[in-house]
C-alpha positions in Angstrom: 159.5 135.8 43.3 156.0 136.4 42.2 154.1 139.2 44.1 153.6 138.3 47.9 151.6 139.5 50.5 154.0 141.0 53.9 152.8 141.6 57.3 155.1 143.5 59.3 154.5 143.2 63.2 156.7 145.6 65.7 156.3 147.4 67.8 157.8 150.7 66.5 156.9 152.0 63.7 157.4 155.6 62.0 156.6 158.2 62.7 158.2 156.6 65.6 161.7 157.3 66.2 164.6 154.8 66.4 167.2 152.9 63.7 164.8 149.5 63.7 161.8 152.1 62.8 163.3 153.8 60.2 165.0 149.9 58.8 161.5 148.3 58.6 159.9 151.1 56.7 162.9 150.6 54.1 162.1 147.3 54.1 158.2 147.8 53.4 158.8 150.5 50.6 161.4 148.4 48.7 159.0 144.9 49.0 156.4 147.7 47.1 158.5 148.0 44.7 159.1 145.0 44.2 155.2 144.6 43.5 154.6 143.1 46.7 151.9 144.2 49.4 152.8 145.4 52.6 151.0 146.0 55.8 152.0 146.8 59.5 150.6 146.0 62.9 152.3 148.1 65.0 151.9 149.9 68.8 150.6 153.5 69.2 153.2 155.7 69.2 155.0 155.7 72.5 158.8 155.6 72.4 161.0 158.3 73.6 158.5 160.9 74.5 156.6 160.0 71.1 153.0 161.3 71.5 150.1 159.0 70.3 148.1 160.3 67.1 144.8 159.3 65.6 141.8 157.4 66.8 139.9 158.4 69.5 140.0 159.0 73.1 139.4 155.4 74.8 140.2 153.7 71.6 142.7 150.7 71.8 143.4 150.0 68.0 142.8 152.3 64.9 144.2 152.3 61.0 146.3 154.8 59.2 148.1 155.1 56.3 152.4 156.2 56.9 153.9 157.3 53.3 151.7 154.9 51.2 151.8 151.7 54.1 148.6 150.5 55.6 149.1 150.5 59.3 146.9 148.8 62.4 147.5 150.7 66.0 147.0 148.8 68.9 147.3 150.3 72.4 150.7 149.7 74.3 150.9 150.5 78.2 153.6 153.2 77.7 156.4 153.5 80.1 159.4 155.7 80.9 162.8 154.7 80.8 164.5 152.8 83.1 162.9 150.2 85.1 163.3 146.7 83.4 160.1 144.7 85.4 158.1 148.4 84.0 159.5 147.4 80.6 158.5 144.0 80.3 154.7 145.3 81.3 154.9 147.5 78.4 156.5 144.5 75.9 153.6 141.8 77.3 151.1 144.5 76.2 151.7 144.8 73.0 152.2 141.3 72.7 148.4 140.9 73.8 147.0 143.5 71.6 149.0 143.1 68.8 147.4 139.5 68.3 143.9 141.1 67.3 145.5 143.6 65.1 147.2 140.5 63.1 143.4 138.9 63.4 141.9 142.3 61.6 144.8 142.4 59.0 144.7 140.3 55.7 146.2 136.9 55.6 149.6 137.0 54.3 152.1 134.7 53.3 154.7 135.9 55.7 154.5 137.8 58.8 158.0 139.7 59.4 158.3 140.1 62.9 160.7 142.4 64.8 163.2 141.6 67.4 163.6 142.9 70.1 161.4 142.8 72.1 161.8 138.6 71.9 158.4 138.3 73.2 156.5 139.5 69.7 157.8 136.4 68.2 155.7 134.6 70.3 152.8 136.4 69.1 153.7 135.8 65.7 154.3 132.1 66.5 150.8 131.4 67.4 149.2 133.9 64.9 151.3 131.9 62.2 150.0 128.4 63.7 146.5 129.8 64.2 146.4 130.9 60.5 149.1 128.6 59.1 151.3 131.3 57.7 155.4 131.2 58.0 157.1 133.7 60.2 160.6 135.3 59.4 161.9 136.9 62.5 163.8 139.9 62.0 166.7 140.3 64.9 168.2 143.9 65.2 169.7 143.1 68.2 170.6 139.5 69.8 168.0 139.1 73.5 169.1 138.5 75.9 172.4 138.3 75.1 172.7 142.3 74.8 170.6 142.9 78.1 173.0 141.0 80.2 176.1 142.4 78.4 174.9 145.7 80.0 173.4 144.0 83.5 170.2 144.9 82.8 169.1 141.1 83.1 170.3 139.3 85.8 167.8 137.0 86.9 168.8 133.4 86.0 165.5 132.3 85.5 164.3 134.6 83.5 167.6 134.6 81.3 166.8 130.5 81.2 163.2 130.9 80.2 164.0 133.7 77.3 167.3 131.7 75.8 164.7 129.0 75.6 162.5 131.3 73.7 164.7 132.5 71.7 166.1 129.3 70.6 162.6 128.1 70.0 161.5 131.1 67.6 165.0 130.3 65.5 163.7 127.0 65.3 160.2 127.5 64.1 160.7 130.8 61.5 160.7 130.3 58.2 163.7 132.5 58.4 165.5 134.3 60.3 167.0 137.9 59.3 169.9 139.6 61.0 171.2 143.3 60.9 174.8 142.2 60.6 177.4 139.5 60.1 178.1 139.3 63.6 174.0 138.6 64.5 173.6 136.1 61.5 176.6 133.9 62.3 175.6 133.8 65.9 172.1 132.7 64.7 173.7 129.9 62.4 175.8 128.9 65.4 172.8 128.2 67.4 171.9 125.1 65.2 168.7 125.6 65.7 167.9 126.9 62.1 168.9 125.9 58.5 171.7 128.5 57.7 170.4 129.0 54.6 167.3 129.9 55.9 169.7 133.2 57.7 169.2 136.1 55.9 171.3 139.3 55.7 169.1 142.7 55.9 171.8 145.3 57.4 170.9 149.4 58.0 171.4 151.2 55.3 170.6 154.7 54.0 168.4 156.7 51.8 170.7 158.9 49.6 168.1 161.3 48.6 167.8 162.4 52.4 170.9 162.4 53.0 173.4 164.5 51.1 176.2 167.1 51.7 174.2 170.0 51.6 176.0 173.8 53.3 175.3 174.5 56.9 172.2 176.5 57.9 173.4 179.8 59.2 170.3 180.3 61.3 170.5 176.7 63.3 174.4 176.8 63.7 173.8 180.7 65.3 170.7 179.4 66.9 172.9 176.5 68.8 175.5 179.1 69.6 178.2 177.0 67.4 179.0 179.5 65.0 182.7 179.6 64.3 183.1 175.5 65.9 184.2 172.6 64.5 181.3 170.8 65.7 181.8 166.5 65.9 178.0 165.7 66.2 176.3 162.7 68.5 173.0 161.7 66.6 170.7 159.3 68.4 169.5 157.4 71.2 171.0 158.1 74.4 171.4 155.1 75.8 173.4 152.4 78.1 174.9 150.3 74.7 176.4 153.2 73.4 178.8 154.5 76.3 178.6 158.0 75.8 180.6 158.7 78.8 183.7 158.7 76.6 182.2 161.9 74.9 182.1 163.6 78.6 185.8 162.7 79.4 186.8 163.7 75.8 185.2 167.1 75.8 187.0 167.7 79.4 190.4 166.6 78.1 189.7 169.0 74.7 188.2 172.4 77.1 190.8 174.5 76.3 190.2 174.3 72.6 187.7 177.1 72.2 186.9 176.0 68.4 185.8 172.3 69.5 182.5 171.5 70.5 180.6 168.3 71.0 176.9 168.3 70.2 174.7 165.5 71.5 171.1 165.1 70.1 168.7 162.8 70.8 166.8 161.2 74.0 167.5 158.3 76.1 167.8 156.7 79.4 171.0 158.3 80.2 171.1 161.5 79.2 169.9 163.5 82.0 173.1 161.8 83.7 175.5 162.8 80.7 174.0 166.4 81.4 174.6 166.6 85.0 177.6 165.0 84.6 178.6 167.3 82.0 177.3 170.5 84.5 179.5 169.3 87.4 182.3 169.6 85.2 181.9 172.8 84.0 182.1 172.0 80.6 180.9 174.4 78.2 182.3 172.3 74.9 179.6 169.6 75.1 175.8 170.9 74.1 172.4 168.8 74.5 169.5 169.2 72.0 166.4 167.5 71.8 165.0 164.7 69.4 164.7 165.8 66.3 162.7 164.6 63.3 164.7 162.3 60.7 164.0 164.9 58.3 165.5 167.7 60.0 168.6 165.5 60.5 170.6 166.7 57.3 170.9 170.0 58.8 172.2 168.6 61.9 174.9 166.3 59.8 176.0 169.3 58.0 177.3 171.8 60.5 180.0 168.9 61.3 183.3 168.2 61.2 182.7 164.3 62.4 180.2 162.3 63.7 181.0 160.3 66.7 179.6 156.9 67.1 180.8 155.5 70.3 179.8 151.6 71.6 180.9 150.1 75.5 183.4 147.5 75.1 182.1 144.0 75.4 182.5 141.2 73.1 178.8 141.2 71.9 179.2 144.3 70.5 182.0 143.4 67.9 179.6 142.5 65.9 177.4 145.9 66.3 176.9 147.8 63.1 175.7 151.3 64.6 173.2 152.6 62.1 174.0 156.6 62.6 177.3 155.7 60.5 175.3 155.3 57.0 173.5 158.7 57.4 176.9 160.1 58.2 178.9 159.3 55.3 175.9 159.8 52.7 176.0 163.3 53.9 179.9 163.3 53.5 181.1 163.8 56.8 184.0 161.7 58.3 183.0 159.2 61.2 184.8 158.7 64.3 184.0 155.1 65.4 185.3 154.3 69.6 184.5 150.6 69.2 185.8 147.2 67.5 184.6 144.2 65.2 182.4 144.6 62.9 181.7 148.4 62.1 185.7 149.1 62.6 186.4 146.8 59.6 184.0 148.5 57.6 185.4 152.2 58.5 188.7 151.3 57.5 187.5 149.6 54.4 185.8 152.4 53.1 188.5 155.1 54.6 185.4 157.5 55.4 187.0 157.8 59.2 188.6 157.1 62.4 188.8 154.0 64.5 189.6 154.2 68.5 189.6 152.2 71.1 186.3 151.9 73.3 185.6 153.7 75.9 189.0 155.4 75.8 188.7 159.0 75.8 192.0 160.0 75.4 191.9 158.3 71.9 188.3 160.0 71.2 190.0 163.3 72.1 193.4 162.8 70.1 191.1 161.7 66.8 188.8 165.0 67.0 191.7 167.5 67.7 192.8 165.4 64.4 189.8 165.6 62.5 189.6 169.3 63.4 193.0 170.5 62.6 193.8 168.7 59.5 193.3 170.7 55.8 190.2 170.9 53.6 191.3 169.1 51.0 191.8 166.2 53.5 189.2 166.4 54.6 187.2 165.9 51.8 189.0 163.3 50.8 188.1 161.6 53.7 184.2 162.6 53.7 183.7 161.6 50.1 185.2 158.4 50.5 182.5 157.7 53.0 179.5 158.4 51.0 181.0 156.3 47.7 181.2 153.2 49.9 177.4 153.7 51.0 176.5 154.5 47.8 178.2 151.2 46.2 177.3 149.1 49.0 174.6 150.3 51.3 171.5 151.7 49.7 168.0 150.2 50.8 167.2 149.0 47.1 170.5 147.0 46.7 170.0 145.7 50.2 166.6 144.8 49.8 167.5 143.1 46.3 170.1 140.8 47.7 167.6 140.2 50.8 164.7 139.2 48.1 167.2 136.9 46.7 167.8 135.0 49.2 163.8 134.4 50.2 162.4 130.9 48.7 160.8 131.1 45.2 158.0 128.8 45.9 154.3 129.6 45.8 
């Protein structure tokens, strides 16, 4: 493909936390070097306590430049978590203002466009029929499906009206990208798009920042987990994942001085995991705060396993959990309580453990495992891990196949 011209609209963005954040800047440094140009409309920063930078008090869009990207800000009505008619105010305000950030960008020959939320697409539609420039929408997670899997949506109009919507941006893109298997052949199924216009860009990983690297003595006293075999939780806190199962585990595992569960990250539910965790006077499971992606090696390399854990419902079979990659390219064995998808793909590589979901006996039985089992097992395990990402799941092989499979014309 001869060098194009990309403009990403979504509304996060780094410095902004979050797997789709961190995907989408992958996907904006590989098209570079490719040769391509890049730019990115994107809200102020506002997710999970993310404080806005830059501009001016009063100011309601501004430009920056994020690791080499040219970015537009436009302001977002910011809003805690929890309360779904408060969250659809602050998706219809970026949807506003994002359409003059597109109008101040340079006219490209695609605009990628992130869902969710669904409702960007719309913006994208009519920028893209305004300026007569295709769309490809990018779907990290399938809406509304996944809100009323976890009852979050139950309004049947509104579910009507947004099926509609969503149908109707499948229809219109130019393509449409999904983040797994599962995602992409529910798109084709749809009918409403041209499978070969369905493109494949899963979550993959950046070797170089993640590695095995020793423990830090001074955060693993710091944390008070010197001595532990700590299984880690990295990530959002939130209602897809079911981290109830980590609470129940870490009370059935209490009497095991040595095993700890550390949980860090933000979210919608972890002030309940917390209390929850109080009332049981458990001492094994320990809460730390959001911490930058680059600080995140350390983190990965005071454990003994990662746990990944996802609430058992049929949409999520096809969930490929993104904290997995990061895991393995820093050689530490995953413990994975779901199915589908991501369960094929641990017992394919043989980097870790599969469980049922939501069963905490099973989480339990696999980190008493995990723990007790020898070194050399143990690496074993680990470095299996981070050869299958390595062979299959760096951004610049992704992003080559994605390339690949984008039209030649023009």
């Amino acid at each position: 493909m001869k060098s194009k011209r990309f403009l990403f609209l979504t509304q996060y963005y780094p410095p902004e936390p979050g797997a789709a954040s961190l995907r989408l800047q992958a996907m904006a440094h590989q098209l570079q070097r490719h040769g391509h140009e890049v730019e990115v409309v994107t809200a102020f920063l506002h997710h999970l306590g993310a404080k806005r930078r830059g501009g001016r008090p009063g100011q309601w869009m501004f430009t920056e430049e994020v690791n080499g990207v040219p970015v537009i800000r436009t302001w977002i009505w910011a809003v805690s978590t929890g309360r779904f008619w408060f969250r659809l105010l602050n998706y219809f305000s970026f949807v506003l203002t994002s359409f003059f950030g597109l109008l101040k960008s340079r006219r490209p020959d695609y605009v990628i466009v992130e869902s969710p939320p669904l409702f960007l697409g719309m913006t994208a539609y009519l920028y893209g029929w305004l300026k007569r420039v295709p769309y490809i929408l990018s779907v990290s997670d399938l809406w509304p499906e996944s809100a009323i899997a976890l009852g979050l949506v139950k309004n049947r109009s509104l579910i009507r009206l947004t099926r509609a919507l969503e149908h109707f941006l499948y229809r219109h893109a130019a393509y449409v990208s999904g983040v797994t298997e599962g995602i992409c052949q529910t798109i084709r199924n749809t009918e409403t798009i041209n499978p070969r216009r369905v493109l494949f860009f899963p979550n993959g990983v950046d070797m170089d920042l993640f590695r095995p690297q020793e423990a830090q003595k001074e955060l693993v006293e710091n944390l008070g987990l010197s001595g532990k075999h700590v299984f880690l939780y990295p990530g959002t806190m939130g209602y897809a994942q079911g981290l109830e199962i980590i609470v129940d585990a870490a009370e059935m595992l209490k009497d095991y001085p040595d095993i700890v569960f550390l949980l860090v990250g933000e979210g919608p539910v972890k002030s309940s995991l917390q209390e929850d965790a109080k009332r049981r006077g458990l001492s094994n499971v320990v809460f730390e705060a959001l911490q930058p992606v680059e600080r995140m090696s350390a983190y990965f390399a005071m454990a003994r396993g990662v746990v990944v854990p996802l609430r058992r419902h049929k949409l999520f079979t096809g969930a490929r959990p993104s904290k997995v990659f990061p895991a393995w390219a820093a050689q530490v064995p995953v413990i994975f309580a779901g199915q589908g998808e991501m369960a094929m793909l641990i017992e394919e590589a043989g980097g870790g453990i599969v469980v049922p979901p939501e069963d905490g006996a099973g989480l339990a039985m696999a980190v008493e495992f995990l723990s007790r089992i020898s070194d050399f097992e143990w690496q074993t395990m680990a470095k299996a891990g981070r050869d299958y990402v390595l062979s299959h799941y760096t951004w610049n092989r992704i992003a080559d196949q994605w390339l690949r499979g984008l039209l030649t014309d023009g």
